[in-house]
N, C-alpha and C positions, 0 to 999 in steps of 0.2 A: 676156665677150662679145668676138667678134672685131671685128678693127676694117674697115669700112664701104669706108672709100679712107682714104689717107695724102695726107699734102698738102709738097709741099716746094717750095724757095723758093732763088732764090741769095741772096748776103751780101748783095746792093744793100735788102734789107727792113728791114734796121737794127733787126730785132728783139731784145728782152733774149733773153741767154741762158735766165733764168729762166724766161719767159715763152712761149721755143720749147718748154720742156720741157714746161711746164703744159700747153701746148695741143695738143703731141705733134705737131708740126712738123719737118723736116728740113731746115737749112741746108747748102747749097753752099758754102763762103766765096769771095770773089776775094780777090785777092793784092795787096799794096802796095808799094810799093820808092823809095827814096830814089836810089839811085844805080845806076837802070837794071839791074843784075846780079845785086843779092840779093833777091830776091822772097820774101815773108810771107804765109802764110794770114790773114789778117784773123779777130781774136777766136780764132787758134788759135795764132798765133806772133808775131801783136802786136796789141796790147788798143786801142780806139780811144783812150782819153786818153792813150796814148803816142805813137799815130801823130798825135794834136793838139798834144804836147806839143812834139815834134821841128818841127812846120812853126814853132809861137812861136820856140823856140828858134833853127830855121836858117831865118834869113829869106834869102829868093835862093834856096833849094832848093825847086824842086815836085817833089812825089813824085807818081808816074805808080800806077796799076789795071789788074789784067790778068784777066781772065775765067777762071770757072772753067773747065777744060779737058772733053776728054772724058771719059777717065776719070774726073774728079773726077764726074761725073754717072753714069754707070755705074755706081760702086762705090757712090754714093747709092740709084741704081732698085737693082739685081739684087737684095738682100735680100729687098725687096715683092714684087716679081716673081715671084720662086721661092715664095712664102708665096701668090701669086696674089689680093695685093691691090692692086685697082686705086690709082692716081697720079696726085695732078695736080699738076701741077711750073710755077711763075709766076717768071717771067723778068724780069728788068727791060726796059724798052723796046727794041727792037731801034734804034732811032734812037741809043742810045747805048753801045752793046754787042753784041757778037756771042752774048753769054752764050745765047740763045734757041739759035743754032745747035748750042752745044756741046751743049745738052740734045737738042736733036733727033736728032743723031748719035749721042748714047749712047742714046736709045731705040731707034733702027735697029741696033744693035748686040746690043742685048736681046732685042728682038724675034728675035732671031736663034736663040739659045739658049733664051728664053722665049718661042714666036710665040703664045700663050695672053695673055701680058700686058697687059694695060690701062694706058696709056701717053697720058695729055695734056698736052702743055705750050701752055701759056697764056703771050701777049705781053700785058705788065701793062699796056704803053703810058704807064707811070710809072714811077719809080726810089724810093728812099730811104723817109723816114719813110709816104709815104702809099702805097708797094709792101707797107712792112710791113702797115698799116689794111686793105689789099685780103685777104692772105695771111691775114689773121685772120678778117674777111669767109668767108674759103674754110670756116675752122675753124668758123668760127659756125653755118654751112651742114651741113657733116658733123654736128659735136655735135647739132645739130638733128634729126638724122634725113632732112634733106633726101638723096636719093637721088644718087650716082654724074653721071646725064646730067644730071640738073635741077640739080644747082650750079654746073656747068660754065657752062649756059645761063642762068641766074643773074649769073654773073661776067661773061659775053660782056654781059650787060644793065648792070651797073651799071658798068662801068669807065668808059665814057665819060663818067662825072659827076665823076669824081678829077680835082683841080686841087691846085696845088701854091704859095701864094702866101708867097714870101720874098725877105729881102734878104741883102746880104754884106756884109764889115767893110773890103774898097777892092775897088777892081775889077783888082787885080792878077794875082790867079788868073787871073779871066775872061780877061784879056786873053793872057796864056801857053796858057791853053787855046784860043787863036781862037776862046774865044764872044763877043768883042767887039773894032771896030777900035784900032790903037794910039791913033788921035787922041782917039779917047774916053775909052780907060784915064789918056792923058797929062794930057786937063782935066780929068778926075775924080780923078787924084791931086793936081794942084795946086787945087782947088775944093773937094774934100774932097765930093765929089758922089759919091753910092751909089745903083747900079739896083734899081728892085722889079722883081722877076721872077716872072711869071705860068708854069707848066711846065701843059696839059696836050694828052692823047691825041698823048703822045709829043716834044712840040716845047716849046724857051722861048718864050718872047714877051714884049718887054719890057715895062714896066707902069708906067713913069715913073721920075723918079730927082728926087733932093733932098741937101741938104745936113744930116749929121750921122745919128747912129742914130736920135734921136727922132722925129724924122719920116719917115726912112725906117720904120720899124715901125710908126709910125701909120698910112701908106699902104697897109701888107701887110694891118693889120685893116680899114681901111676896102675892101679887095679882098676879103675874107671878108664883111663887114657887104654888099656888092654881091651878091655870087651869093648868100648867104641870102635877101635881099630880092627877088631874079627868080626864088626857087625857089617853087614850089607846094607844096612837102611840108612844109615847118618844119623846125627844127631837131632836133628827133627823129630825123629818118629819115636823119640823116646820121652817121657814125661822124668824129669830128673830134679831131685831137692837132697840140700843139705840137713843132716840131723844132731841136735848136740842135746847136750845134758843142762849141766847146772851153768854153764858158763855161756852166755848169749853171747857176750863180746868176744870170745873165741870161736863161735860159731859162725858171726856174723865173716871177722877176719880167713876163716876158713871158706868160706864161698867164695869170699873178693879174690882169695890165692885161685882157688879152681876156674873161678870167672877167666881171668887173667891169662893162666895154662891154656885152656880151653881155647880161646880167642888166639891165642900167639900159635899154637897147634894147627891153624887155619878152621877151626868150629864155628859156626854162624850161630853164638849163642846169647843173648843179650842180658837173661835176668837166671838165675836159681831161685827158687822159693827157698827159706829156715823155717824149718820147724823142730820143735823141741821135744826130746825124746819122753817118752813119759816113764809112769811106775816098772809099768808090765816088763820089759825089757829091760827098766833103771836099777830094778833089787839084783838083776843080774851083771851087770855089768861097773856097777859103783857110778857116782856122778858125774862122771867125764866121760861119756862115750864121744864118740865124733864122727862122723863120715857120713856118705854115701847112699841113697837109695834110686834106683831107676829101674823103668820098666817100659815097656813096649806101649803107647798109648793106642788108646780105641776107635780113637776115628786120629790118623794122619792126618797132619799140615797138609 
């Protein structure tokens, strides 16, 4: 049976390799670089517990993300294209990334050679673990038999529900990234104080800060224990996974606590997917992020 629409994605979705396979997905990657000049495909020319390994290792270096190019999207459509199946191609947020334009421009480029081609690129208006949730959302949509325009308009419907609730291991990064002033990184490194961080429909927004990891992660679930409890739908109708950094074994322990919560909370929830956060989001936020991504899913239980 041929296939319906193809669905691709840049590297900002943090999805397993394994798992773009299964789902017959197509990653973009963006690029990593330690010292401005050698730049790396991400998951093609350095694996992310490398690129986490290196920030443990060189503390005082942040390594900078650079968007896949034009080409790198072109060379992704043309295949479909010429086979004349249609695309839908999900971007990470334009508020953080030019990556949406590179796809646009390689579409315009296609279309050139292809003007038959079916060609959508979609602003996720999110990044990382819950860009991947949405991306699979697409997949759930195609596998279903849902149609070409009606998943599109589907995805246009449920992204404004993807929030992104996590912490980080100091506010160093943030502060080298200018997503936070010096004076604040300064008393947060001497107070040992860490921000919860609220990300959605494109923007951070901070969400309090505390001293130590255990409470900051208890604030991240009790910001999840929030939007379940304002939602009308339950927790069914949301596709929800944990995201961490460098530390798998803190990741994994951080679901079993939300499992737990969730369940004693009266939740009918039985598994969370971990996935690991990659570069794109990693150079900002240092090796330790943690928490939370959920979103409305595409076809309801």
């Amino acid at each position: 049976m041929s296939e319906a629409f193809h669905i691709i994605s840049d590297g900002s979705c943090d999805l397993p390799g394994d798992l773009v396979q299964e789902k017959n997905i197509t990653v973009v990657p963006f690029y990593v670089s330690f010292d401005d000049e050698h730049y790396f495909k991400e998951n093609e020319e350095i694996g992310i517990r490398d690129f986490y390994q290196q920030m443990v290792d060189k503390k005082g270096v942040y390594p900078k993300s650079s968007m896949p190019s034009i080409q790198d999207y072109e060379e992704a459509f043309l295949p479909f294209a010429k086979q004349g199946i249609p695309i839908i191609c999900i971007c990470i947020t334009t508020k953080f990334s030019g990556s949406m334009q590179s796809a646009l421009n390689a579409r315009a480029l296609v279309l050139e050679s292809c003007p038959d081609a079916r060609i959508t690129v979609i602003d996720a208006t999110v990044n990382t673990v819950l860009q991947g949730q949405y991306v699979l959302e697409a997949a759930g949509l195609r596998d279903h038999g849902i149609s070409y325009e009606d998943t599109i308009a589907r995805l246009e419907e449920i992204k404004s529900t993807g929030r992104i609730f996590f912490t980080v291991g100091n506010m160093e990064y943030l502060k080298h990234g200018g997503r936070i002033g010096k004076v604040a990184a300064l008393a947060g490194n001497i107070l040992d104080i860490r921000p919860v961080i609220t990300l959605k429909q494109g923007e951070i927004f901070p969400s309090g800060a505390d001293r130590g990891r255990k409470r900051t992660t208890r604030k991240v679930m009790n910001l999840l224990l929030e939007y379940l409890e304002e939602s009308s739908l339950g927790i069914k109708a949301y596709s929800l996974a944990v995201g961490y950094g460098y530390d798998i074994e803190e990741g994994l322990a951080f679901r079993d606590q939300a499992l737990s919560l969730l369940q004693d909370k009266g939740y009918e929830i039985k598994e969370i997917p971990v996935y690991q956060i990659g570069a794109t989001i990693g150079v900002h936020t240092g090796p330790y992020p943690l928490g939370f991504g959920i979103i409305e899913k595409g076809i309801r239980n």
